[in-house]
Each structure stands twice: as structure tokens, then as C-alpha cells.
N, C-alpha and C positions, 0 to 999 in steps of 0.2 A: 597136068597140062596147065600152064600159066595163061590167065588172058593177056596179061600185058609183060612185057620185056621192063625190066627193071634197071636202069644205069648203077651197078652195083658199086663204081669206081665215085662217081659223084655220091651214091650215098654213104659211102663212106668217107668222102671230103669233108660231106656235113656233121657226119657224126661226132668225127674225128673233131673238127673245129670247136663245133658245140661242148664236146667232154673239155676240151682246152681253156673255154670261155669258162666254166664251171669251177676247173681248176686253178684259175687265176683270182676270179672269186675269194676263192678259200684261200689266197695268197694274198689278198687286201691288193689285188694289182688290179683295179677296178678299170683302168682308159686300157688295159690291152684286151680284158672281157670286155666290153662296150666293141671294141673293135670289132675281134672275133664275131660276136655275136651280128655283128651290120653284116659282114661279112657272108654269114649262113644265110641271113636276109635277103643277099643279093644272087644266090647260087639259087635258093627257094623260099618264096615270101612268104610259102603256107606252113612254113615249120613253126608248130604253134609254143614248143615248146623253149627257142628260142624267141618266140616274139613275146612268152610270157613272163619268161627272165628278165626281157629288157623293157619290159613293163615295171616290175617289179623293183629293177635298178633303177629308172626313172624316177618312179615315184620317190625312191628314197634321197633321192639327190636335190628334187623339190623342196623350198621352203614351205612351210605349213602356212597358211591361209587362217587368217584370224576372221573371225566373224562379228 
């Protein structure tokens, strides 16, 4: 018995996007991953694993901070 009803069609939107975003990554096509990725953001903003990729693109796209 499930307690909750799952939108199986939306999560695999997200998935789907997200594995895309990963793959474009790995294809140095970094502004259509940044897209993707906002993208899954806007479908579901607790997707942590997309929000920690584009953290992690973020940061690298930052100039370093001299002290």
C-alpha cells in the first residue's frame, strides 16, 4: 500500500532532464547544463541533486577572491 500517489510522468521529466544536464557536462556544453538544470529547479526546487550540481558549476565559473 503506498501512502502517497507519486507523479511518475513528472518524475521522470526530472530525471530525464537532470541525466541530460550531466551529459552535456561531460560534453563541455556547460550554458545547455546550467539550463537544464534551472529547468528541474523550476518543476521541483527540493531536487537536491540538481541544486548541488549547480552549485558546484557556479562555484567553478566564480573568479577566486584574493585575500
Amino acid at each position: 500500500m503506498l501512502l502517497f500517489r507519486e507523479d511518475l510522468v513528472r518524475r521522470n521529466l526530472i530525471e530525464a532532464r537532470f541525466l541530460r544536464a550531466q551529459a552535456y557536462l561531460g560534453l563541455d556544453r556547460k550554458a545547455e547544463a546550467l539550463a537544464l538544470m534551472h529547468s528541474v529547479l523550476e518543476v521541483d526546487h527540493n531536487q537536491m541533486r540538481a541544486t548541488d550540481l549547480l552549485r558546484d558549476q557556479e562555484k567553478q565559473t566564480l573568479p577566486e577572491r584574493r585575500h
